[in-house]
ROPALUM-184282 format. One record per residue (C-alpha): x, y, z; residue in one letter; residue number from 1. Coordinates in nm, 2 decimals, m for minus. Layout:
residues N
ATOM     xx     yy     zz lumgu tikol
ATOM      X      Y      Z     a   NUM
...
***
This chain:
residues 509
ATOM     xx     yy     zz lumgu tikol
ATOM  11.76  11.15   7.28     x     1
ATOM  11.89  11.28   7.60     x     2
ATOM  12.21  11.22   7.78     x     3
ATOM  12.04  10.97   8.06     x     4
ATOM  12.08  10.79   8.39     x     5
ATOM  11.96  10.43   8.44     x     6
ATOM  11.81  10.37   8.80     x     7
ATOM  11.80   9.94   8.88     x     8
ATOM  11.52   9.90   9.11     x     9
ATOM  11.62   9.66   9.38     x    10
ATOM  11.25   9.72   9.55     x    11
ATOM  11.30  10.02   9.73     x    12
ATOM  11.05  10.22   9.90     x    13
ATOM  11.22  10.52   9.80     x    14
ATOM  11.33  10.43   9.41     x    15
ATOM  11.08  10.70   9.28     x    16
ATOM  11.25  10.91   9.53     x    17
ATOM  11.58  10.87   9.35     x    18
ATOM  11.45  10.97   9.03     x    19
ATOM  11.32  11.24   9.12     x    20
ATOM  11.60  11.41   9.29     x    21
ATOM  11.80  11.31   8.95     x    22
ATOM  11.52  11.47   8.74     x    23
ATOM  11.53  11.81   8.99     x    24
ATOM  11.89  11.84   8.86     x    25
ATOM  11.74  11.84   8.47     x    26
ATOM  11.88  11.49   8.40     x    27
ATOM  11.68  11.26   8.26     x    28
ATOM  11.67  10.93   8.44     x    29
ATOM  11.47  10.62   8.41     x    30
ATOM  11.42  10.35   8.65     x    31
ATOM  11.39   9.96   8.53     x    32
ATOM  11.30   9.69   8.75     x    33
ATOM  11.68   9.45   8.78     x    34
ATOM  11.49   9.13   8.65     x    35
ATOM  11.36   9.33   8.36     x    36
ATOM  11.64   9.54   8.20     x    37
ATOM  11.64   9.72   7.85     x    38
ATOM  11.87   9.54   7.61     x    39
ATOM  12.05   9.87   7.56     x    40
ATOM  12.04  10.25   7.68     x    41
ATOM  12.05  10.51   7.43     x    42
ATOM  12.32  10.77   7.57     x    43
ATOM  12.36  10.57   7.93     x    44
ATOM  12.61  10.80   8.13     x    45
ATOM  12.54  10.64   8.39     x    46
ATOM  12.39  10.40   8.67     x    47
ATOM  12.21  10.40   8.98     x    48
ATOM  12.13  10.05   9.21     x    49
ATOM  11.83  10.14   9.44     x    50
ATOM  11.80   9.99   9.78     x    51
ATOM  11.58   9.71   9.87     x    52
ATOM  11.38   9.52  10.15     x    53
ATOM  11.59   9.20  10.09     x    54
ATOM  11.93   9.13  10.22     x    55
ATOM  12.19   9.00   9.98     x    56
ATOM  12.28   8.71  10.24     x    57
ATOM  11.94   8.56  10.11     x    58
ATOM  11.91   8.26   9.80     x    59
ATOM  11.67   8.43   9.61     x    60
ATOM  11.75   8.78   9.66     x    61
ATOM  11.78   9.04   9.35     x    62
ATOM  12.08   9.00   9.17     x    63
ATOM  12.18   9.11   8.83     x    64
ATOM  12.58   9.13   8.66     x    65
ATOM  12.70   9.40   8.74     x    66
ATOM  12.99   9.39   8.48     x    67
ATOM  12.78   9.54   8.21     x    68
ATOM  12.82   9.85   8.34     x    69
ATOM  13.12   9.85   8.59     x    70
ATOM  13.44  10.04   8.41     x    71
ATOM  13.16  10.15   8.12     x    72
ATOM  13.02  10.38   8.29     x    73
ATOM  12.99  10.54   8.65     x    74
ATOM  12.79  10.35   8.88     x    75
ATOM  12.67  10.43   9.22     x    76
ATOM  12.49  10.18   9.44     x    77
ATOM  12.26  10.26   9.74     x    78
ATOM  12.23  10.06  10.05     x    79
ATOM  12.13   9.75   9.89     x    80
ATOM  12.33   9.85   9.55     x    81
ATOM  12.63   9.94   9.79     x    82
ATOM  12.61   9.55   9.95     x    83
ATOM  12.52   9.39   9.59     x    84
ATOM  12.90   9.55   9.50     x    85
ATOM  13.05   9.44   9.83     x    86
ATOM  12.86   9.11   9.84     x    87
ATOM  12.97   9.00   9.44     x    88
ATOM  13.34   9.10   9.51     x    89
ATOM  13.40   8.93   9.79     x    90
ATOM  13.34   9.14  10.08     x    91
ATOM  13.11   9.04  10.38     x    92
ATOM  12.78   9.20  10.48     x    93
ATOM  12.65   9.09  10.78     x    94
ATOM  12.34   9.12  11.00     x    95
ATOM  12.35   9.48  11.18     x    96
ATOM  12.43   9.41  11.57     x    97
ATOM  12.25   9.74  11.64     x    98
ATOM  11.96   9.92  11.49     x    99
ATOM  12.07  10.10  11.16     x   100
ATOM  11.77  10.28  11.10     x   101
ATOM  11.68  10.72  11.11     x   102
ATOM  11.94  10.97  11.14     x   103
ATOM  12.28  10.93  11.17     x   104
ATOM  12.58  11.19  11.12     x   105
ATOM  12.95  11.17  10.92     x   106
ATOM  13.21  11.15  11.14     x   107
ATOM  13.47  11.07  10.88     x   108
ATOM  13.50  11.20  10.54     x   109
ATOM  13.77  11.19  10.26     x   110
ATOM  13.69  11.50  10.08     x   111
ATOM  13.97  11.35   9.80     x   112
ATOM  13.67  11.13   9.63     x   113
ATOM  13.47  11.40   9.39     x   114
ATOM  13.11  11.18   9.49     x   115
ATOM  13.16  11.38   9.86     x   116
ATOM  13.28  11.71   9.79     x   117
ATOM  13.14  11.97  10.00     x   118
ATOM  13.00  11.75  10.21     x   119
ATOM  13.11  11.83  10.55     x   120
ATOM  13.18  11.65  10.89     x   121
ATOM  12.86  11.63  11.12     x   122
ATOM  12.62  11.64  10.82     x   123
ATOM  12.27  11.43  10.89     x   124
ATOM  12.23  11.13  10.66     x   125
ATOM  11.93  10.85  10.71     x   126
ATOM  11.97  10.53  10.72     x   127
ATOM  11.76  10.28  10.67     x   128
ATOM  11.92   9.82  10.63     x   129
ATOM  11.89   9.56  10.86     x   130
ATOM  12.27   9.45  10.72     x   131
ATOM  12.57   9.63  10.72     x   132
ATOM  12.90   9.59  10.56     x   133
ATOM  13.16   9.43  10.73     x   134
ATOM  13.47   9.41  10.56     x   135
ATOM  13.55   9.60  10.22     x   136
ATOM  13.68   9.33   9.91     x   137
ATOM  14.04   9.42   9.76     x   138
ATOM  14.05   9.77   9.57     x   139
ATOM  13.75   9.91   9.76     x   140
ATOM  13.81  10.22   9.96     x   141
ATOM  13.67  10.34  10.27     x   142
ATOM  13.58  10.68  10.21     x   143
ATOM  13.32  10.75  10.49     x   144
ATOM  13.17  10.69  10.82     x   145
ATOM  12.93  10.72  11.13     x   146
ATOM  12.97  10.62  11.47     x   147
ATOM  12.78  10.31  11.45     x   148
ATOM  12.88  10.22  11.05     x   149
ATOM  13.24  10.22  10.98     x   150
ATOM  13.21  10.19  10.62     x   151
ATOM  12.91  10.44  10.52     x   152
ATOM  13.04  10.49  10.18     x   153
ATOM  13.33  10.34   9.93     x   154
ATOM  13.45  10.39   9.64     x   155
ATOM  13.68  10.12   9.41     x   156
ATOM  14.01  10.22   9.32     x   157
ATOM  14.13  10.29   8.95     x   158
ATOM  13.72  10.33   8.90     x   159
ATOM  13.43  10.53   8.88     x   160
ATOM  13.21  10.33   9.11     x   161
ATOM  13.06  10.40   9.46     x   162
ATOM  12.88  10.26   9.72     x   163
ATOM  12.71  10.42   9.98     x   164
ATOM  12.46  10.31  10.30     x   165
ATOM  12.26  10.61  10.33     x   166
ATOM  11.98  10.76  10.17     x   167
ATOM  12.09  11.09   9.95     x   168
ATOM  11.74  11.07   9.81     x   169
ATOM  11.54  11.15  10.13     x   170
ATOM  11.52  11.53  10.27     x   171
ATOM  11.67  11.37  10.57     x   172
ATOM  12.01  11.35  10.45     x   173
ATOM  12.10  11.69  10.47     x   174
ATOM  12.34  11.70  10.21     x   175
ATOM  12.16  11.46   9.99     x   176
ATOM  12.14  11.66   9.68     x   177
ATOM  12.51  11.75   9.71     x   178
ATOM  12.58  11.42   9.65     x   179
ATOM  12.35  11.30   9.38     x   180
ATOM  12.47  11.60   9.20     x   181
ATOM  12.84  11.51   9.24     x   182
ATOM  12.76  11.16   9.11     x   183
ATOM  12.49  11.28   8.85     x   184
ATOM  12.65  11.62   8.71     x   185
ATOM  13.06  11.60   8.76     x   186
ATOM  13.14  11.25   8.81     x   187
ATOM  12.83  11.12   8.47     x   188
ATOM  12.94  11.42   8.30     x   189
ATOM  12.56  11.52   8.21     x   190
ATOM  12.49  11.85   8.06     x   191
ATOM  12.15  11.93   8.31     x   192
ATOM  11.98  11.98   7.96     x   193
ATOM  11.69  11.82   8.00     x   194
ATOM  11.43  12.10   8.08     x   195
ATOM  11.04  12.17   8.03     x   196
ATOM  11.10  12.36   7.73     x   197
ATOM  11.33  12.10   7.57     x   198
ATOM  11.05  11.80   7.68     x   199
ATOM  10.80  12.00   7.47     x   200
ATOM  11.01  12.06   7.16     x   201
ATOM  11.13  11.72   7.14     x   202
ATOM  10.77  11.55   7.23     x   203
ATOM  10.59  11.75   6.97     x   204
ATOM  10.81  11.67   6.70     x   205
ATOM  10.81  11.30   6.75     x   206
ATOM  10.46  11.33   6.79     x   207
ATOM  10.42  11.45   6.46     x   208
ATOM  10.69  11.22   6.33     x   209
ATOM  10.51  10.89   6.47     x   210
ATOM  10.11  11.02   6.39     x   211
ATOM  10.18  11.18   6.07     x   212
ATOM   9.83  11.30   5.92     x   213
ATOM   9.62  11.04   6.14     x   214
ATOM   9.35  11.09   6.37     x   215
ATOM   9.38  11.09   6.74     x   216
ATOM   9.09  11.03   7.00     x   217
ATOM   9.15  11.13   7.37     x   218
ATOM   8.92  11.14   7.68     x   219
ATOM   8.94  11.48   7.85     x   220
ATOM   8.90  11.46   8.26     x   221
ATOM   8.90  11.83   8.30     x   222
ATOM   9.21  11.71   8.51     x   223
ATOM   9.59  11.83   8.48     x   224
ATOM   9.73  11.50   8.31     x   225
ATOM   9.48  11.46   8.01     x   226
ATOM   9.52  11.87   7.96     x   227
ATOM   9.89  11.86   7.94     x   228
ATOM   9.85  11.54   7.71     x   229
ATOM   9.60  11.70   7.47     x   230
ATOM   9.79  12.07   7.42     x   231
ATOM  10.11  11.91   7.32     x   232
ATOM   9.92  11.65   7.09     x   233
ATOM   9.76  11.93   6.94     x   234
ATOM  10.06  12.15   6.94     x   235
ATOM  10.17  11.89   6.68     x   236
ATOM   9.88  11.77   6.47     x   237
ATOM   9.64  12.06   6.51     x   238
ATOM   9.24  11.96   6.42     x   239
ATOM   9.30  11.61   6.36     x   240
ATOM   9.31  11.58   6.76     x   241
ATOM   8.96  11.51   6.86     x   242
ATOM   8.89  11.51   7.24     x   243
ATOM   8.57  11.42   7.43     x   244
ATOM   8.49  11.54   7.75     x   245
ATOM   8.23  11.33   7.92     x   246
ATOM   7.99  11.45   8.23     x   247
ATOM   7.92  11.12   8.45     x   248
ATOM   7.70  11.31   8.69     x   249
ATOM   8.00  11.32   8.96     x   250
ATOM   8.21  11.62   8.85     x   251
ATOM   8.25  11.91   9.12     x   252
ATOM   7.97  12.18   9.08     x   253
ATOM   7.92  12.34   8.75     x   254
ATOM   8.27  12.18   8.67     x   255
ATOM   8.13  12.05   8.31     x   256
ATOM   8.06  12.34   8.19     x   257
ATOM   8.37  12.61   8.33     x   258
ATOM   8.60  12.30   8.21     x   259
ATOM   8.46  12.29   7.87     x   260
ATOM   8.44  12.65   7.82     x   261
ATOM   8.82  12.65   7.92     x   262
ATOM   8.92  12.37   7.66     x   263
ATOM   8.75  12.59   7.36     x   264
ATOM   8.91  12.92   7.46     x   265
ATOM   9.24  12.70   7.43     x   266
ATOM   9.17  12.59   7.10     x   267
ATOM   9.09  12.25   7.14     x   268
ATOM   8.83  12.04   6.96     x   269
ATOM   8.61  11.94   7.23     x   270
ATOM   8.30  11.81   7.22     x   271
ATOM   8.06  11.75   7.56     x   272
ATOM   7.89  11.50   7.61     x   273
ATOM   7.60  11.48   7.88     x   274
ATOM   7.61  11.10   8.01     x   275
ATOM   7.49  11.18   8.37     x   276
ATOM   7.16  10.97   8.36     x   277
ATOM   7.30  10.69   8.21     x   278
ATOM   7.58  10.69   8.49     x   279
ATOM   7.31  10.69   8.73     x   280
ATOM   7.19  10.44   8.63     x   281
ATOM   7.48  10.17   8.61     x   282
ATOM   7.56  10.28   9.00     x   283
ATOM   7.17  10.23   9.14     x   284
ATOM   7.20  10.00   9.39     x   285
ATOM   7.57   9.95   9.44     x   286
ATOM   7.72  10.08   9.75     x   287
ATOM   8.08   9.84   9.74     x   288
ATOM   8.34  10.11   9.66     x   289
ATOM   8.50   9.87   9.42     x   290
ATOM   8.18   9.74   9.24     x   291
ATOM   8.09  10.18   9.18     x   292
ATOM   8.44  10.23   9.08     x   293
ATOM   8.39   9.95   8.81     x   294
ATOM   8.06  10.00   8.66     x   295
ATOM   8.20  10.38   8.65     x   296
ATOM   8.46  10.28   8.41     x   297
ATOM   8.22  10.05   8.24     x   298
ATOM   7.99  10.30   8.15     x   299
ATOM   8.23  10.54   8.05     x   300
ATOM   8.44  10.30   7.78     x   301
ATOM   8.07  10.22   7.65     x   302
ATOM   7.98  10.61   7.61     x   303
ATOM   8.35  10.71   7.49     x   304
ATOM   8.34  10.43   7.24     x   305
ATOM   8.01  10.52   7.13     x   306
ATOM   8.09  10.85   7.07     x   307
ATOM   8.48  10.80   6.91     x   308
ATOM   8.27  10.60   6.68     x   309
ATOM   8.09  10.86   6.53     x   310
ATOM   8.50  11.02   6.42     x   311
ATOM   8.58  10.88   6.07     x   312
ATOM   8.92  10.68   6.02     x   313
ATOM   9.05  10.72   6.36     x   314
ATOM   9.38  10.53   6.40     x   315
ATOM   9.48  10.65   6.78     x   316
ATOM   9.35  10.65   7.14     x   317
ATOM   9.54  10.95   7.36     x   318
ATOM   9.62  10.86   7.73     x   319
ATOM   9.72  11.09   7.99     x   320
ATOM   9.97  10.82   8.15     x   321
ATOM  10.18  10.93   8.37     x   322
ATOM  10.52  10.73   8.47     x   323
ATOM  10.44  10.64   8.80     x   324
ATOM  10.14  10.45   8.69     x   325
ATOM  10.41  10.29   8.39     x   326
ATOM  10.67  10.21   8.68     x   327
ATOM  10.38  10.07   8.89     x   328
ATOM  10.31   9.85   8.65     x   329
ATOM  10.60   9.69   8.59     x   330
ATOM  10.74   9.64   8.95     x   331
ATOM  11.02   9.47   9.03     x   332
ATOM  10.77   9.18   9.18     x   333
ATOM  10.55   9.20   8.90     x   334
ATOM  10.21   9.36   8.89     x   335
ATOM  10.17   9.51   9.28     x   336
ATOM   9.84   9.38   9.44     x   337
ATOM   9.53   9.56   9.32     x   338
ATOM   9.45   9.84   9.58     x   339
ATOM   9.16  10.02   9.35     x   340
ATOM   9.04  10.00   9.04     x   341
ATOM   9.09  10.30   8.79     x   342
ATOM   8.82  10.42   8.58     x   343
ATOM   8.98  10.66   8.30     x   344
ATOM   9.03  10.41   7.95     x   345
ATOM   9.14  10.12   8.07     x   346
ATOM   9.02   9.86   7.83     x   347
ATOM   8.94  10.14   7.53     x   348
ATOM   9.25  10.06   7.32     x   349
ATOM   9.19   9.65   7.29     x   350
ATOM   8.78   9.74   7.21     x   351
ATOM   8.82  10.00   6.96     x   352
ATOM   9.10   9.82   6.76     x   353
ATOM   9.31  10.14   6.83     x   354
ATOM   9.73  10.24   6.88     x   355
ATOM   9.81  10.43   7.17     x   356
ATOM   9.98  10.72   7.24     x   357
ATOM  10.10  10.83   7.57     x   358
ATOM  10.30  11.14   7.61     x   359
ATOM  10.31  11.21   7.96     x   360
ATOM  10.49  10.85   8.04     x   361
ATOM  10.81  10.98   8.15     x   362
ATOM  10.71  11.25   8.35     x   363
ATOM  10.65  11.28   8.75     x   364
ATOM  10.32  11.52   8.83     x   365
ATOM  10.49  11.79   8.93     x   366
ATOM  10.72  11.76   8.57     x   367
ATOM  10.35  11.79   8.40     x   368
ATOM  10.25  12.04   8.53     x   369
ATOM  10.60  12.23   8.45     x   370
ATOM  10.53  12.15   8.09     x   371
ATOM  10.20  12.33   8.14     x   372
ATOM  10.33  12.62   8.24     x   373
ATOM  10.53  12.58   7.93     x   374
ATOM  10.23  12.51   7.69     x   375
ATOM  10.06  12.82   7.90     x   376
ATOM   9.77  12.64   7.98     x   377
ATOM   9.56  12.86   8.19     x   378
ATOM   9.62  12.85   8.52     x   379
ATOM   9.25  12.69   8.70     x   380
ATOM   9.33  12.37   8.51     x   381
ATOM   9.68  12.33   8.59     x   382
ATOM   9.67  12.41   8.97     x   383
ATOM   9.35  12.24   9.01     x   384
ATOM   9.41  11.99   9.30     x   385
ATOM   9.40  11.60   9.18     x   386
ATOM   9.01  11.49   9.12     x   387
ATOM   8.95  11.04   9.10     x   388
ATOM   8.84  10.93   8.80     x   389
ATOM   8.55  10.78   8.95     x   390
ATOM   8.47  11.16   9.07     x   391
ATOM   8.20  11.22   9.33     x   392
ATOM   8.10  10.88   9.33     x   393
ATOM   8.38  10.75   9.59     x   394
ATOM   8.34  11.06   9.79     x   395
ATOM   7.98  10.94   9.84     x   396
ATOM   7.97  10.64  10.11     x   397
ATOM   7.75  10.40   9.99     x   398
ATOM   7.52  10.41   9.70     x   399
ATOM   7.48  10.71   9.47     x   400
ATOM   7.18  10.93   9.37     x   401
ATOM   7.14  11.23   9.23     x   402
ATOM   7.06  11.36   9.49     x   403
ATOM   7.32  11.28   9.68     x   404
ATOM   7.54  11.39   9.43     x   405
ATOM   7.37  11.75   9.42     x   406
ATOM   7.45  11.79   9.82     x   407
ATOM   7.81  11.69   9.81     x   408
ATOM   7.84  11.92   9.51     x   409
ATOM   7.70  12.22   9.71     x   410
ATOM   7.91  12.14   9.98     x   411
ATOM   8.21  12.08   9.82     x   412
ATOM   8.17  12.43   9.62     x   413
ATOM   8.15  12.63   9.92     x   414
ATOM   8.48  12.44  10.08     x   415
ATOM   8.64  12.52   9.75     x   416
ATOM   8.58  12.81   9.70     x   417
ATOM   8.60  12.92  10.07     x   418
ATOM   8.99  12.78  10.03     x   419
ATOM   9.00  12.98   9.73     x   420
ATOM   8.87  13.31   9.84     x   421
ATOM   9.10  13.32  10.25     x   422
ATOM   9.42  13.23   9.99     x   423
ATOM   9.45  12.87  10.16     x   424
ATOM   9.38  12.64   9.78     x   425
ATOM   9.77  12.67   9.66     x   426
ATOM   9.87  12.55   9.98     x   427
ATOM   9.68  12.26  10.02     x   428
ATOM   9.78  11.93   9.78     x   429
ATOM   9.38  11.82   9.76     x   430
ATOM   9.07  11.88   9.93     x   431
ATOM   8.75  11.72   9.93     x   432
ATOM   8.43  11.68  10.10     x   433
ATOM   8.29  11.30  10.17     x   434
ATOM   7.89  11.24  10.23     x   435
ATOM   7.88  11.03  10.52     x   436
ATOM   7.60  10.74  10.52     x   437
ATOM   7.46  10.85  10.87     x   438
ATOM   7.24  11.05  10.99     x   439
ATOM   7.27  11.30  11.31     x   440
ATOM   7.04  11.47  11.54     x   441
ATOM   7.09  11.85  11.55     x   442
ATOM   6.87  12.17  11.66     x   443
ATOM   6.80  12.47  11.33     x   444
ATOM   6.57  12.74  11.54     x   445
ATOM   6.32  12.59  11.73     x   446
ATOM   6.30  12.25  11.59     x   447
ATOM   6.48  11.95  11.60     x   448
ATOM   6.66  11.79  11.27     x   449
ATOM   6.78  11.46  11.15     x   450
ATOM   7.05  11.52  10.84     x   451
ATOM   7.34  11.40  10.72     x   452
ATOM   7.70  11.43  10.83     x   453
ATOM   7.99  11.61  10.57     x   454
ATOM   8.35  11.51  10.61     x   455
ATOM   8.60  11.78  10.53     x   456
ATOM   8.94  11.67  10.39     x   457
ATOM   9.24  11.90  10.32     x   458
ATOM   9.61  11.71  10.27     x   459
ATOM   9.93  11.83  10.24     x   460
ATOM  10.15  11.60  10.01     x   461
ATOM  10.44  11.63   9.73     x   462
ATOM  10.31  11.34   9.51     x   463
ATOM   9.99  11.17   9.70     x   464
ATOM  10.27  10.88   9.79     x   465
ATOM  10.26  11.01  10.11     x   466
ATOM  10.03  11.28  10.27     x   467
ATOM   9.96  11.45  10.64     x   468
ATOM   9.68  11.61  10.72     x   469
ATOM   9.67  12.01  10.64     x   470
ATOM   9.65  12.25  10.94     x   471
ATOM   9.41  12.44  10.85     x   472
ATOM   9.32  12.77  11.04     x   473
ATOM   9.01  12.69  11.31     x   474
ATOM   8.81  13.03  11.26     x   475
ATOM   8.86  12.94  10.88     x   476
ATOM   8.70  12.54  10.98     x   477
ATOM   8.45  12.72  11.20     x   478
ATOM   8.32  12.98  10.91     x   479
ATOM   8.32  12.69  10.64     x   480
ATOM   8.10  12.44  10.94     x   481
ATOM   7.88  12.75  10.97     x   482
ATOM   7.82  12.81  10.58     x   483
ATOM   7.77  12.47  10.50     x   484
ATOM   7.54  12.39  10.74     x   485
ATOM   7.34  12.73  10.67     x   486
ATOM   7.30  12.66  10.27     x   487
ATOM   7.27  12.33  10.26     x   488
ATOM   6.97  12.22  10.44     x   489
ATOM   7.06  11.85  10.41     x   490
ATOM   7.33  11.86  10.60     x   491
ATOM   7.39  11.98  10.97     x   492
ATOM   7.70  11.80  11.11     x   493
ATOM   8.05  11.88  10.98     x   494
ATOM   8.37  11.69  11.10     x   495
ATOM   8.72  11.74  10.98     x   496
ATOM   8.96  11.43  10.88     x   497
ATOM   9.27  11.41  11.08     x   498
ATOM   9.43  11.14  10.96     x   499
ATOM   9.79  11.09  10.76     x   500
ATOM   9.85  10.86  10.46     x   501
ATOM   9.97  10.62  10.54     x   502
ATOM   9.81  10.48  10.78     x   503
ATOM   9.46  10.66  10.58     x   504
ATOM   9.45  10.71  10.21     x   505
ATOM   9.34  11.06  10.09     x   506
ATOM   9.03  10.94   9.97     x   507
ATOM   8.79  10.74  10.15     x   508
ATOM   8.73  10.48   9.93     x   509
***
């Protein structure tokens, strides 16, 4: 197991942020709610205490002992960690007087602690608490400030433990990653082994450890998750890895078959399945985005199960989890509130009576697709931009037909592949085209039309967290208007999306 760094998760927005600056410096962290800890941590070098939207002043806010790991290992708390230390030793943190919120600069630094080294005077931090600490407890020293927060950062004497009221995590903090990497790297001690290559060698061989000569069953997407998933399953157990790729009728435009052409020429045992009718079906009628999103994933545990059925002495269902759906799902104040349902397998491991095996459930998106790269899965699969489970059918407002389906695909392909041919795809996180349920007047020659309006959608983003809107070139917007409008003769109004997440999410339903 790898040397590792335990993240407490206070509540924070930016927790995942932490964790990933930690996993950028090839350190393998993870991060555990404070009111549901692991018993032990194999190879713990050290710990992180995330921020949070409560103040310590409160009753019932987060609290844990932090004597486990004080003078065991290094620990660095973060805002809220840094007030947790304050607050339990007796120090006083008190309501800010003025607003402690967005950039700030170091005014004082003592260079003598090793968690600031190289980090200079006049460097940009964020900050981001409604308290602030007033007085340091015995043994803790001031080791940094601002104008408007004398003590920024501490450290305790005789101990490697730190506190800081900033934000390393965010790009905002100029030196951010100066810091975690002091903490991480030279105050942990940890060897910044934790690599791609080193992920798949050790995943593959406890994947053959734990499934032995057993069958494994896994639903292919055509998406970068379930791909990564099934090459390193079938890196270790070969044949006895049996995936099933199911067309619903809402893939992208010739998508079933490029996709599953791709999985054979990797070796993969594939098999196709043509469900679209029977997908059609389960939607007619529905226009709620949440009832299409559920009889989506209704219809596709009854076809997967159907077909896994017809494998003989299967003992394992394959999941293409990733750990920001595991971290969502145990958050620090419980489940979070159901935004949208998911169609993929929820539901398939209780109905077939099957184990499950997840190998992704540690990694970030952007770590999968590094181990991609690292399995050499071609490259059309692993850049392909993120595509819902419920496909096409959320992209179409209202209720789906077929022939609905077939005009979004033809628009969608030429916005593709229009993206992909001016050398604008890489640069864009995901793009999409939504089928709007409206109709507008427009003039083709001589004659007047009533058709239906296309929403273009092209985001910029890291993880899909967060998201603004992608710049694209107008001649490039005014070429796309113009061929979609010319080869799709259902459609003759095309509008381009605008708006950021948050306040908007990427998709529209």
């Amino acid at each position: 197991m790898s040397e590792q760094i335990l993240i407490i998760d206070f509540g924070s927005q930016y927790t995942q942020l932490i964790a990933r600056r930690v996993r950028e410096l090839n350190v393998y962290c993870e991060i555990h709610p404070y009111n549901n800890l692991p018993h032990s941590v194999e190879n713990l070098k050290g710990v992180i205490l995330s921020g949070s939207p409560c103040s310590v002043r409160e009753s019932d806010a987060p609290n844990i002992a932090l004597d486990a790991y004080r003078g065991h290992v290094p620990v660095l708390g973060i805002c809220y960690g840094a007030q947790l230390l304050v607050h339990q030793n007796g120090g006083e943190v008190v309501p800010s007087t003025i607003r402690e919120y967005g950039r700030a600069r170091l005014q004082k630094i003592d260079q003598h602690p090793e968690l600031l080294k190289e980090m200079t005077i006049g460097n940009q931090v964020w900050m981001s608490h409604g308290d602030t600490i007033s007085t340091l407890p015995e043994h803790f020293i001031n080791i940094a400030s601002t104008e408007d927060v004398a003590n920024a950062a501490f450290k305790i004497d005789e101990e490697d433990t730190y506190g800081i009221q900033f934000h390393p995590e965010v790009t905002h903090t100029d030196d951010g990653k100066v810091l975690l990497r002091n903490f991480v790297v030279h105050i942990c001690g940890c060897a910044q082994d934790w690599t791609p290559d080193i992920f798949v060698e050790s995943t593959v061989a406890n994947l053959k450890e734990t499934i032995g000569n057993d069958k494994v069953v896994l639903g292919l997407s055509g998406g970068v998750d379930s791909s990564v998933a099934a090459m390193l399953i079938h890196q270790a157990i070969g044949k006895n890895l049996y995936c099933i790729f199911v067309d619903n009728g809402l893939l992208r435009k010739n998508e079933f078959e490029e996709v599953l052409h791709s999985y054979k020429d990797m070796g993969l045992n594939v098999k196709g399945v043509d469900a679209k009718n029977e997908f059609y079906k389960a939607l007619e009628g529905l226009s709620d985005p949440e009832e299409k999103r559920k009889a989506i994933g209704k219809t596709f545990i009854e076809i997967f199960d159907i077909e896994a059925h017809q494998i003989k002495d299967v003992k394992w269902l394959a999941q293409g989890t990733i750990y920001p759906d595991v971290i969502e799902s145990v958050s620090v104040k419980g489940p979070s509130a159901t935004i949208k349902s998911h169609h993929n397998v929820g539901g398939l491991p209780e109905k077939m009576n099957l184990k499950v095996v997840e190998p992704l459930n540690t990694l970030f998106k952007d770590e999968v697709r590094k181990v991609g790269h690292t399995l050499e899965i071609p490259g059309d699969i692993l850049n392909r931009h993120p595509f819902p489970g419920p496909g096409l059918g959320i992209r179409i407002i209202g209720d789906v037909t077929a022939q609905k389906v077939r005009i979004l695909q033809d628009v969608d392909h030429i916005f593709i592949k229009g993206l992909k041919d001016r050398g604008l795809y890489d640069e864009v996180w995901q793009a999409l085209a939504v089928l709007l349920p409206i109709q507008s007047v427009g003039v083709m020659g001589d004659e007047r039309t009533y058709e239906n309006v296309v929403a273009l959608r092209a985001v910029t983003s890291v993880d899909g967290m967060t998201a603004d809107w992608s710049k694209l070139p107008y001649e490039f917007l005014a070429d796309i208007s113009n061929k979609i409008i010319n080869n799709v003769k259902e459609v003759n109004r095309i509008v381009y999306d605008i708006s950021s997440k948050p306040p908007a999410t990427i998709e529209w339903e």
